[in-house]
N, C-alpha and C positions, 0 to 999 in steps of 0.2 A: 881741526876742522870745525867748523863756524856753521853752527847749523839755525834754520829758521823754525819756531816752534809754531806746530800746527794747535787748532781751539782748543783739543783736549790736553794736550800737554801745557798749556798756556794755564787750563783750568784747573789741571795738578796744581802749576804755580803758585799760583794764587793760591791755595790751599796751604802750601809750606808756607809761602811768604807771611801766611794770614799767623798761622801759626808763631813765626819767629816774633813779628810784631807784637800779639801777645807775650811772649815771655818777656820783652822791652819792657811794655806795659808797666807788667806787675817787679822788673828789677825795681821803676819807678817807686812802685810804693813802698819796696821793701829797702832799698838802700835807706841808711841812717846811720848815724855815729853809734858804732862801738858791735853792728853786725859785722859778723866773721865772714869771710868770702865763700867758704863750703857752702855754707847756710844758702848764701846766695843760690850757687851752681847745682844745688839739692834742689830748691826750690823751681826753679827754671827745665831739671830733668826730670820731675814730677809732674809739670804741666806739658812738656814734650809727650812723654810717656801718653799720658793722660788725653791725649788729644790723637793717639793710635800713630803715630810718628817715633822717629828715633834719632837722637841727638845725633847730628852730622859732626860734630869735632870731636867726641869721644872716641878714644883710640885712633884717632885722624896719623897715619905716619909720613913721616918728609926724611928723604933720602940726607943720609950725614947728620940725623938725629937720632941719637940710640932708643931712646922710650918715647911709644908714641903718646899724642895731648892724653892728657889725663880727665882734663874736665867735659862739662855739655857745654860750657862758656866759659869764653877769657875774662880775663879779670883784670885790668891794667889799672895800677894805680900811679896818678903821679907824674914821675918820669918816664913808667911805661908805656909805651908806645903800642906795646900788642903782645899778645899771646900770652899774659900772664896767667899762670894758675892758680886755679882756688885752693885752700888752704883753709883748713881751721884757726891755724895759728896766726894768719892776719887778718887784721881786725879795720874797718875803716873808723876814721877819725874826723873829726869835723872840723872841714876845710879843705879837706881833700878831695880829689876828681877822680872818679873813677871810669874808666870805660870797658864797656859790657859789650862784647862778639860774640853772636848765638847761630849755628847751621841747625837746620830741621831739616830729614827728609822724610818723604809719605809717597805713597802710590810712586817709587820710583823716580822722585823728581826732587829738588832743592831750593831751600829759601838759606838766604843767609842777608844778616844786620848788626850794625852796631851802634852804641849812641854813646853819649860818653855825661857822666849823671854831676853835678854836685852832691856833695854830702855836707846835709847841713849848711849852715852860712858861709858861703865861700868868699874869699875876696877881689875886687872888681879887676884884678890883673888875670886872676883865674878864670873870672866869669869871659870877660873879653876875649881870652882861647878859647873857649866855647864858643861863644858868637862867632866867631871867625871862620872857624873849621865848621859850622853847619850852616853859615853863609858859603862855602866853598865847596860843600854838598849840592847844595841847591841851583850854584853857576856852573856849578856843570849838569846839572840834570835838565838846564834850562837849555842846553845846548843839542839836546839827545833830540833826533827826528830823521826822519828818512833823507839819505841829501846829506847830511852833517859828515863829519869826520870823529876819529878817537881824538884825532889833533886838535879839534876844537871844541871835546871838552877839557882836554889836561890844561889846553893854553886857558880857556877860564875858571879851573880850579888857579893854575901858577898864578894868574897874572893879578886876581883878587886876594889870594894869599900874601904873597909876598909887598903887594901894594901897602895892608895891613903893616907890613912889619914885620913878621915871624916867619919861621923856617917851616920847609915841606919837605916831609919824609921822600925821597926820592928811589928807596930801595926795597920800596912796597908798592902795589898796584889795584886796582882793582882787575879783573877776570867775568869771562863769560860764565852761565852755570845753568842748571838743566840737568839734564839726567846725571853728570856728575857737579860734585861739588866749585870744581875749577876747572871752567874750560875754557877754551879760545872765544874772545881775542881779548889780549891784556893789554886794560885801560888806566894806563899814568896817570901821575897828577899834575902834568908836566906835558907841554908839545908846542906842537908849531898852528895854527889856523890851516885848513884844507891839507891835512896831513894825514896822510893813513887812512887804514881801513875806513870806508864810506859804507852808515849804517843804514841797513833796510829792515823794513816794515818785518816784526816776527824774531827778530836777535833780542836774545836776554842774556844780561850783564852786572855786575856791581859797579858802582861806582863810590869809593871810599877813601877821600882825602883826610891824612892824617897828617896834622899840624902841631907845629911845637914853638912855646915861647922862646927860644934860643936859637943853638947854633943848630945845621942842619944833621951833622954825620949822629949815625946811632951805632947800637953794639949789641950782640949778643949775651945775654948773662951764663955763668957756667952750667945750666940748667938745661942749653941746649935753645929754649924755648921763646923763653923772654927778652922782648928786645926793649932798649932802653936810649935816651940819648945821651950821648955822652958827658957833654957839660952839665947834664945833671939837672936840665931845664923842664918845665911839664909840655903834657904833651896829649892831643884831644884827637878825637877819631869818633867819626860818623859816618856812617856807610847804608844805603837802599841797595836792593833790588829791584831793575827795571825792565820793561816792557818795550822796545821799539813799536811803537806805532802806526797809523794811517801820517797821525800828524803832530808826533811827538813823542810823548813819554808816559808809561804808567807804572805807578808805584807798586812793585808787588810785595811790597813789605812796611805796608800803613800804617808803625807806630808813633806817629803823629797826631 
């Protein structure tokens, strides 16, 4: 069920969103060659904590996975596509890309984000999946307004992605969210123009195109958790929370 959020749940939102942002933030200043991912996922559940919230993916469980996430944030590095776990025992390295997925919830309500960071000097094939994947953030948020479709923003995440060159995870989505963390209605990266669900003023949503240098299909690792793509290609992910509007879109999660 597809619900429209009234001022005060909206001003919940805001609140997580702001929150999630935050922790972005400071991944920013804290990624660098040769921190551990724990460290990271410590630090980020410290400022959740800290901010009278509680980390929305810890112990998050998904049916057909024995142990639920472990961490307050994913940790993908690389080839990973999503849901990686933090770990003491890896370490980032300089040249590698990392992306950071963070849920916060407070008063009952949810922000969730992701950004996907360089570490260190990366090189300009790497940088370029980054531009990419947060140019294909952005075409489709440009699309979000009352009037609009789901259909037209997958069709301009798809159609600017793939124009690029590079492959679109197609077996992940973005999702509605509000008082839970994933709810109706789930938003592709991928559609037709005037297709689906037509959004009104008050719907909040993610929208989160996850892009990879290669081929498309990905895999599960035996972790249950971490998805990967199979040729072994890298692979970028950025994601907001937004706001339907009077006459567009508002970002409820401003790490920007």
């Amino acid at each position: 069920m597809i619900t429209l959020k009234k001022p005060d749940e909206i001003n919940r939102m805001r609140k997580a969103g702001r929150i999630v942002a935050d922790v972005l933030i400071l991944m920013g200043d804290l990624i660098k060659p040769g921190i551990d991912t724990l460290s990271l996922d410590e630090a980020a559940e410290d400022l959740i904590l800290r901010a009278g919230a509680k980390a929305a993916f810890k112990g998050y469980r998904v049916a057909g996975i024995r142990h639920p996430f472990p961490g307050a944030i994913c940790v993908s590095i690389n080839e990973e596509v999503v849901h990686g776990s933090p770990s003491r025992e890896r370490f980032l390295r300089e040249g590698d890309i990392v992306s950071v997925d963070v849920g916060a919830v407070i008063d009952g309500y949810y922000g969730d984000a992701a950004r996907t960071f360089p570490v260190g000097g990366i090189s300009p094939e790497r940088q370029f999946l980054l531009d990419v994947t947060y140019k294909a953030l952005h075409a489709g948020i440009d699309q979000v307004a009352p009037g609009s479709t789901i259909g037209d923003i997958g069709h301009a995440i798809e159609t600017w992605t793939l124009g690029q060159g590079c492959g679109l995870v197609r077996d992940y989505a973005g999702h509605g969210i509000g008082r839970r963390l994933h709810e109706a209605p789930q938003v592709p990266n991928h559609g037709r123009p005037n297709n689906g669900l037509t959004l009104k003023s008050g719907m909040t949503f993610c929208i989160e195109p996850m892009v990879m240098s290669g081929a498309e299909p990905v895999k599960s690792l035996s972790d249950g958790w971490t998805v990967v793509t199979e040729d072994g290609s890298d692979a970028a992910h950025f994601e907001h929370a937004l706001l339907v509007t009077g006459d567009g879109a508002e970002i409820l999660t401003p790490w920007e």
